[in-house]
N, C-alpha and C positions, 0 to 999 in steps of 0.2 A: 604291267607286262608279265607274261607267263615266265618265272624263270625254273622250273622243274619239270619231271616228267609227270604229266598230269593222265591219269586212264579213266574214259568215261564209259560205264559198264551197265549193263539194267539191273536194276536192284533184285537180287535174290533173298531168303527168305534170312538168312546169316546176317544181315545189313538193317532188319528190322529196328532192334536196340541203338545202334547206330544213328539210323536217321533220326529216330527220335531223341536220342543227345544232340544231335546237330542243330536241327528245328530248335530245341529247346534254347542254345546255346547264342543263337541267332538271333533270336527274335524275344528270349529273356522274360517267356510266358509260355504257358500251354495250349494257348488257341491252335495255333497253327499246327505243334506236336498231335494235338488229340485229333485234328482234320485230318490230318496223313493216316493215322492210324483206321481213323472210321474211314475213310476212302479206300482204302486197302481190303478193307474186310466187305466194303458194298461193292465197288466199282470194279468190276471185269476190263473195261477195256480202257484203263488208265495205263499211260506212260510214264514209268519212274525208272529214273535214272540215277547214279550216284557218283561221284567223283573221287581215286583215291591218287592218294598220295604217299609214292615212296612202303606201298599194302596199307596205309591210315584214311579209312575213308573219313573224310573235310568235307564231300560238299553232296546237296542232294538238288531236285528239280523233280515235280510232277506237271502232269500234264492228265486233265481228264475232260471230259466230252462238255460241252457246250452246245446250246442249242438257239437257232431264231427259226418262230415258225412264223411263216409266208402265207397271202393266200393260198397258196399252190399246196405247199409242201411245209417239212420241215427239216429243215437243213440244218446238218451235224458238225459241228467243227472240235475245238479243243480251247481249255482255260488253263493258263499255266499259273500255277500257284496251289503249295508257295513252292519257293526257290531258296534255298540256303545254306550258308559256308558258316563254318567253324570261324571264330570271330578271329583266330591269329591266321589264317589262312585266305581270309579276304582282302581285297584291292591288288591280287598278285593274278587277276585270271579266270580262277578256277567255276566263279558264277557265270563268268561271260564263253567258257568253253561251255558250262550244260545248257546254257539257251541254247547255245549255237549244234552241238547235236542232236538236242531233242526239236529243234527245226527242221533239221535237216532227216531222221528220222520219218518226222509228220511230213514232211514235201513225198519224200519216196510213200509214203501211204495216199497219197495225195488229199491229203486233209486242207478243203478250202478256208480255214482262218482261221487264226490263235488270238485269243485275246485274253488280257490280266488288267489287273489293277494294282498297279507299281509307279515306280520313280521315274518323272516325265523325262528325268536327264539320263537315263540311264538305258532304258526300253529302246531310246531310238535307233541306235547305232547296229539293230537287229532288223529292223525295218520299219518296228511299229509307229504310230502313228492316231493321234488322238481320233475313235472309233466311230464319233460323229460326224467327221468327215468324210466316211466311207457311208453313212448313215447306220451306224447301229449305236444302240445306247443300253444304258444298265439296267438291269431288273433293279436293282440299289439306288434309293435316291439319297441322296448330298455325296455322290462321290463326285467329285473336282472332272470336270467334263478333260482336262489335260491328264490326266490319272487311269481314266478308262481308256486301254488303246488296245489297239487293232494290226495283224498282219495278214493280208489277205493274199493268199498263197497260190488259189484257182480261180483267176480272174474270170473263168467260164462258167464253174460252178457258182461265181457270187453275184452275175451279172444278174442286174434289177434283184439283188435283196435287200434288203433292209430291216428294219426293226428292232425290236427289244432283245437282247442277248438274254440265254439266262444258265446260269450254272448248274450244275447237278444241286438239288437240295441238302446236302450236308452243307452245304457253305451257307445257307441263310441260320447257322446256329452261330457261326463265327466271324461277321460280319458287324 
């Protein structure tokens, strides 16, 4: 349970070094540090947000564009990852506040579907929901069909889609 006052803010340019101590601190490798960094410098229309606490930014969350192409069309959504809190600052909150605005965010853009590859126990309680049961699946093979999940946000824009998800290409280096 949240017990502080937690501010979720869009990452401005002051925050860069930060998120990459975070990333770093989180996840206790540079994979995911050096993908925010190369997302940042390629991706225009990514969502990143950061979380501070008490002026100590703890916690970050991206979001960038994702794509399944249809016969029709190709339809645009969003892939959250990664997501990460300073390691004395997690299980108090502050991960499940930046899911929770940068959904809320993506709904007002009206962005029809987010999808990641995370912790089956933990994704759900945001709505996700393993991605093959909405019918899409992962560019990535051997990821745990429980692992790739799905929230589908524009029941209208996603009505009769389906297919292969695929992330923007910096992810296929950290993978």
């Amino acid at each position: 349970m949240l017990k502080r006052n937690v501010v979720v803010r869009a990452e401005e340019p002051r925050d860069v070094a930060n998120v990459r101590a975070i990333n770093l601190a989180a996840f206790e490798q540079v994979t995911e540090a050096d993908l925010v960094d190369t997302l940042r410098s390629e991706c225009d229309d990514a969502l990143s947000l950061v979380a501070d606490v008490n002026g100590e930014t703890v916690g970050h969350i991206l979001f960038t564009p994702a794509t399944i192409e249809t016969p029709r069309d190709i339809v645009v959504g969003m892939g959250l990852a990664p997501m990460a809190v300073l390691p004395d600052h997690q299980r108090q909150g502050v991960g499940s506040l930046l899911v929770r605005e940068g959904l809320e965010i993506l709904r007002q853009k009206r962005c029809p579907f987010v999808i990641l590859v995370g912790h089956p126990e933990y994704y759900p309680r945001f709505g996700f929901r393993p991605a093959s049961e909405v019918g899409l699946s992962c560019q990535w093979e051997g990821v745990p069909d429980e692992a790739f999940m799905a929230l589908i946000m524009d029941e209208e824009a996603m009505q009769d889609v389906s297919g292969t998800v695929r992330y923007r290409p910096e992810f296929d280096a950290a993978v």
